[in-house]
C-alpha positions as CSV (number, residue, x, y, z in Angstrom):
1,X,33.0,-4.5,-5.9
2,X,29.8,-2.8,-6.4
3,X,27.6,-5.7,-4.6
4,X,30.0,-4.9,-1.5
5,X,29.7,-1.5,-1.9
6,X,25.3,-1.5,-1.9
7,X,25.6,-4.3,1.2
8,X,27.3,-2.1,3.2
9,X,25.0,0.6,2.5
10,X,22.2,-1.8,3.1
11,X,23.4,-2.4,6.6
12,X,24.0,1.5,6.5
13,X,20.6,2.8,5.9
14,X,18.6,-0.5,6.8
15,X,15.1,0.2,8.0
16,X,14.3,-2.3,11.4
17,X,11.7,-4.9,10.0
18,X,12.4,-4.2,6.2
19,X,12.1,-7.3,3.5
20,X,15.2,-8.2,1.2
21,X,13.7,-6.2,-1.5
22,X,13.8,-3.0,0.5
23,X,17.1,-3.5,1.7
24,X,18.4,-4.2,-1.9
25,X,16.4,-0.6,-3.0
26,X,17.5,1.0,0.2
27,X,21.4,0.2,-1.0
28,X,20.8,1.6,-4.2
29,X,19.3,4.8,-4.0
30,X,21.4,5.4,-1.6
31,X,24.6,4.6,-3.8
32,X,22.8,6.6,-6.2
33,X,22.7,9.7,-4.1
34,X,26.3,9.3,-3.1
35,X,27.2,9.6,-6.5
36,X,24.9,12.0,-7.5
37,X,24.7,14.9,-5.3
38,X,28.6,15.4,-5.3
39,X,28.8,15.5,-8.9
40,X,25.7,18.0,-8.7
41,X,27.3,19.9,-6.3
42,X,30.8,19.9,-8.3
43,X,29.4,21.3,-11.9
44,X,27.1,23.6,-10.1
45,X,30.1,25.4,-8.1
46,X,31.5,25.0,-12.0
47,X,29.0,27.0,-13.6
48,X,28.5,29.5,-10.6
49,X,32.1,30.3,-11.6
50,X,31.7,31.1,-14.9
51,X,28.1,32.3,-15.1
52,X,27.3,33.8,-12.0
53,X,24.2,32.5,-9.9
54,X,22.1,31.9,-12.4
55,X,18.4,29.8,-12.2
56,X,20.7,26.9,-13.6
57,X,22.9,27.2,-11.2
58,X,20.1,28.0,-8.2
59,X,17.9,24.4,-9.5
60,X,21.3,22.9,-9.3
61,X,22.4,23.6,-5.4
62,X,18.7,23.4,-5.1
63,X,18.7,19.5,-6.1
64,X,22.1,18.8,-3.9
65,X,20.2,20.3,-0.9
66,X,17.0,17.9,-1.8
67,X,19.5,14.8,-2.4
68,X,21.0,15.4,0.9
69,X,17.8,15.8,2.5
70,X,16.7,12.1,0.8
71,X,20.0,10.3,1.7
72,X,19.0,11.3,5.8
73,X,15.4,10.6,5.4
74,X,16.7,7.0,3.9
75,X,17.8,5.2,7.4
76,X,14.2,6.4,9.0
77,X,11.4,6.6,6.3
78,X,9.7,3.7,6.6
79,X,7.1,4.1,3.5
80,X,10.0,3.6,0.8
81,X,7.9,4.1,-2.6
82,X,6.5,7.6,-0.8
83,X,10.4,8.7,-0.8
84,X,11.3,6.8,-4.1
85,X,8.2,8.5,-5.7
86,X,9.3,12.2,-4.1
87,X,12.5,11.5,-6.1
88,X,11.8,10.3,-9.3
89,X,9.4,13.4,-9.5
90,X,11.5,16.2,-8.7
91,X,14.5,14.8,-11.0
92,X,12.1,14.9,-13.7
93,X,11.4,18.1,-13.1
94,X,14.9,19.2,-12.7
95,X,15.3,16.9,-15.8
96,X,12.5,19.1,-17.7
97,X,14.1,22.2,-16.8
98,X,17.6,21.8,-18.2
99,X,16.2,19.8,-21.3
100,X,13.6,22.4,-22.0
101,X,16.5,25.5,-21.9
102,X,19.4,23.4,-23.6
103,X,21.5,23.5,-20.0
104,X,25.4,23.2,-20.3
105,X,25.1,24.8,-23.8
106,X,23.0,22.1,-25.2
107,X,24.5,19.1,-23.7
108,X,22.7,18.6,-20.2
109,X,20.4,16.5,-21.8
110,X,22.7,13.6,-20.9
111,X,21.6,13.2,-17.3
112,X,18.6,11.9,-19.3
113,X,19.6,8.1,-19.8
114,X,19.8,8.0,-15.9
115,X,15.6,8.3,-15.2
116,X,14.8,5.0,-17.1
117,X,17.1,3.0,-15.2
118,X,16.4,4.6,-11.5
119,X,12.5,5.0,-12.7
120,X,11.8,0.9,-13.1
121,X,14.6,0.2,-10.6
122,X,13.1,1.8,-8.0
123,X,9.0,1.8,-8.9
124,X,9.2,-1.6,-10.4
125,X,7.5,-1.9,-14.0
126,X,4.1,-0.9,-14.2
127,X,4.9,2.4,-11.9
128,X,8.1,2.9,-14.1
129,X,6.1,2.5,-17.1
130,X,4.5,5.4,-16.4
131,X,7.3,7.5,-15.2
132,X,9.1,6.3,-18.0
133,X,6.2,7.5,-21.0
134,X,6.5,10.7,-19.2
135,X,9.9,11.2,-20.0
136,X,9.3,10.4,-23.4
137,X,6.7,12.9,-23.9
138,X,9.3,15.1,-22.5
139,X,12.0,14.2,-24.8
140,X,9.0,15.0,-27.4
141,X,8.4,17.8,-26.7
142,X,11.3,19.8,-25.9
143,X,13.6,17.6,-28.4
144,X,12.0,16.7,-31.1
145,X,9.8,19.7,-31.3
146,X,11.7,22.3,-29.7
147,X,8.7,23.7,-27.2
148,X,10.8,25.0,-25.2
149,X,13.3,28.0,-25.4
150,X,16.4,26.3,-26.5
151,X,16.1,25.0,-30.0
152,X,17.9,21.4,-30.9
153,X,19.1,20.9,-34.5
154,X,17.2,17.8,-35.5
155,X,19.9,15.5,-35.7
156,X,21.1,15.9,-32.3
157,X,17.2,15.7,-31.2
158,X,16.2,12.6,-33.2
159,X,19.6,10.4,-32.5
160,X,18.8,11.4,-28.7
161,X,15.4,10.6,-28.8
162,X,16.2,6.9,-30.4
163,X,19.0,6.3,-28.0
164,X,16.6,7.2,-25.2
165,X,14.1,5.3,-26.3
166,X,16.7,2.2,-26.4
167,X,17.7,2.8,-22.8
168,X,13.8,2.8,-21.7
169,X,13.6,-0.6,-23.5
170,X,16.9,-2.1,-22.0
171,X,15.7,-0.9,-18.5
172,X,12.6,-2.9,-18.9
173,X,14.0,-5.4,-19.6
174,X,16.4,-6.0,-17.1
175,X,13.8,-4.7,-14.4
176,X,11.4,-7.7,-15.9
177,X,14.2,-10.1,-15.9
178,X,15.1,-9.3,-12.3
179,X,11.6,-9.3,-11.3
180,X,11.0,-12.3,-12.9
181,X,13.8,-14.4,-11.4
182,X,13.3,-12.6,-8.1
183,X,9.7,-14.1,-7.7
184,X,10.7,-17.5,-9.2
185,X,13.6,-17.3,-5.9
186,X,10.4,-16.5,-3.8
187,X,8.4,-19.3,-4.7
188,X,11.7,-22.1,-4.6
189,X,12.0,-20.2,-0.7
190,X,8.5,-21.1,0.1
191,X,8.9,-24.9,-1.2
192,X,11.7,-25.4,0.4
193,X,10.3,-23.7,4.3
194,X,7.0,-26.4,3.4
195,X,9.6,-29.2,2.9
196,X,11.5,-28.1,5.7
197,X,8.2,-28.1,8.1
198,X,7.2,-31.2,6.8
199,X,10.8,-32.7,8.0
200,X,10.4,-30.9,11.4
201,X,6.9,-32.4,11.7
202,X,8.1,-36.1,11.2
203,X,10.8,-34.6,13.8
204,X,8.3,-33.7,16.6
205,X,5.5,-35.3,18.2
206,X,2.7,-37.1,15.9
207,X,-0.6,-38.0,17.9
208,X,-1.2,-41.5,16.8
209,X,-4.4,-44.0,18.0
210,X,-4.0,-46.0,20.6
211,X,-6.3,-48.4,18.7
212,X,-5.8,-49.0,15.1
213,X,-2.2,-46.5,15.1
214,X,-3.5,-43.9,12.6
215,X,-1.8,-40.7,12.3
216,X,-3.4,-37.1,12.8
217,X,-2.4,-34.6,10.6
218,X,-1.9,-30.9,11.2
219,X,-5.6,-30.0,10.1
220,X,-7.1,-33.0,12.2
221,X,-7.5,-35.6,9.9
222,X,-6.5,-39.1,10.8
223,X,-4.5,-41.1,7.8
224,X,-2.4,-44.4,7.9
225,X,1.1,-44.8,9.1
226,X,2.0,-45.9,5.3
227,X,0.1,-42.8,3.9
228,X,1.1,-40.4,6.2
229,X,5.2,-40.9,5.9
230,X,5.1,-41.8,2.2
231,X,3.4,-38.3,1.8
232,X,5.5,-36.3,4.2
233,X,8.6,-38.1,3.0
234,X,10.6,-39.9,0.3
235,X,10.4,-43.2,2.1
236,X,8.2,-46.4,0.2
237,X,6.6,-49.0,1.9
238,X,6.9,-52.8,1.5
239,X,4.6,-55.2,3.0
240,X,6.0,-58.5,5.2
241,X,4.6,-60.3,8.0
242,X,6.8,-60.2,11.7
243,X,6.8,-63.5,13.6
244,X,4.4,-62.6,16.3
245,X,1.7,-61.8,13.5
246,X,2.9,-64.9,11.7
247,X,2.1,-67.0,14.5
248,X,-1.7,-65.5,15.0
249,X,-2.3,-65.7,11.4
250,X,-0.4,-68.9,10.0
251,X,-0.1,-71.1,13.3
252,X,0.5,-74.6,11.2
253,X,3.2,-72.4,9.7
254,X,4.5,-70.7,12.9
255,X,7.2,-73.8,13.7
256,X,9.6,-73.5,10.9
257,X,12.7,-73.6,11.4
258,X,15.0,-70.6,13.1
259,X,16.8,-70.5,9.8
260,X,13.7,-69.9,7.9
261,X,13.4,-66.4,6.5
262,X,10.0,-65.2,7.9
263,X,9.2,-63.1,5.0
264,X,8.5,-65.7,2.4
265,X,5.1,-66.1,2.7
């Protein structure tokens, strides 16, 4: 259901001119918006209600308004790791903030486990590497060490910090899996287009000599008819003799009989 979903909103927000890879990312961060911004929106009109408009609350509508601003710019930014970068920095920002003052009473740190997987998904894994240590040193920081204003107990801190750290590695490794198998696809497309213009090739028009019937190749070099098929496809040559060159090069053999099979020479 969700692959339908992301094509859909491939088709939705497709950039003219964009490779499979975009399109794929395009879907996604724009699924991920949908789903974000609303939610955003919906716990920030919460917590205006019970706490007035506080900075929470302000970052909050702040990060719906920027959201909505990215889903538009999707369909006509062409330069997708600009946007994608623009992104993954100011939700670690807004990630900072409500980490750093213990937002929702403490418990805001949860939109945490979201970075690693939109981080390698979106930058791929050496640029997600980086956003990812970043996070980490974060999670430190304001965790572990309680930098900030809002003090963890440490059992809350370290258990978050080793299940975040389990997600970073899990995200990895799915972005290395799918990165890996995506290039492998790449490289079976490529061999199969060569075959293909090989086929297409033995398909058109193949300057031969008039002379001795050699073959020219794309490049300009001449090869023999047997070379030049056996190499451009699966066929195998045998050797025989036809009549006509039978009777030039064996005449005391030319007059068998009809019934004689030419070939056993």
């Amino acid at each position: 259901m969700s692959g339908i979903v992301i094509a859909q909103l491939k088709k939705l927000f497709d950039y003219p001119a964009s490779s499979v890879d975009e399109q794929r990312k395009r879907g996604f961060f724009a699924l991920f918006l949908l789903v974000i911004t609303p939610t955003l929106f919906f716990f920030g009109v919460i917590n205006a209600n019970a706490k007035g408009m506080t900075l929470e609350v302000v970052i909050t509508f702040v990060s719906v308004l920027f959201g909505i601003l990215q889903l538009f710019a999707l369909k006509w930014v062409k330069q997708l790791p600009r946007l994608y970068r623009a992104g993954v920095t100011f939700t670690l920002l807004f990630l900072t903030y409500i980490l750093a003052t213990g937002g929702a009473q403490g418990v805001a740190f949860l939109w945490y486990y979201f970075h690693p997987v939109a981080a390698f998904f979106l930058a791929g894994k050496k640029e997600g590497l980086f956003w990812v240590a970043v996070s980490l040193v974060v999670a430190v920081a304001f965790v572990l060490l309680n930098l900030g204003p809002y003090t963890y107990p440490s059992y809350i801190g370290m258990r978050f910090f080793i299940t975040y750290l389990l997600v970073c590695i899990l995200a990895y490794g799915l972005e290395s899996s799918r990165d890996h198998f995506y290039k492998q696809l790449q490289t079976e497309k490529a061999a199969l287009e060569q075959a293909l213009q090989q086929v297409q090739t033995l398909q058109g028009l193949l300057p031969i000599c008039a002379s001795c019937k050699k073959i020219r190749d794309d490049r300009g070099y001449w090869h023999q008819v047997e070379s030049y098929i056996s190499e451009h496809s699966a066929v195998e040559f045998s050797h025989s003799i036809c009549p006509e060159c039978r009777a030039v090069l064996y005449p005391a053999r030319s007059h068998r009989k009809s019934g004689d099979n030419p070939s056993n020479i």
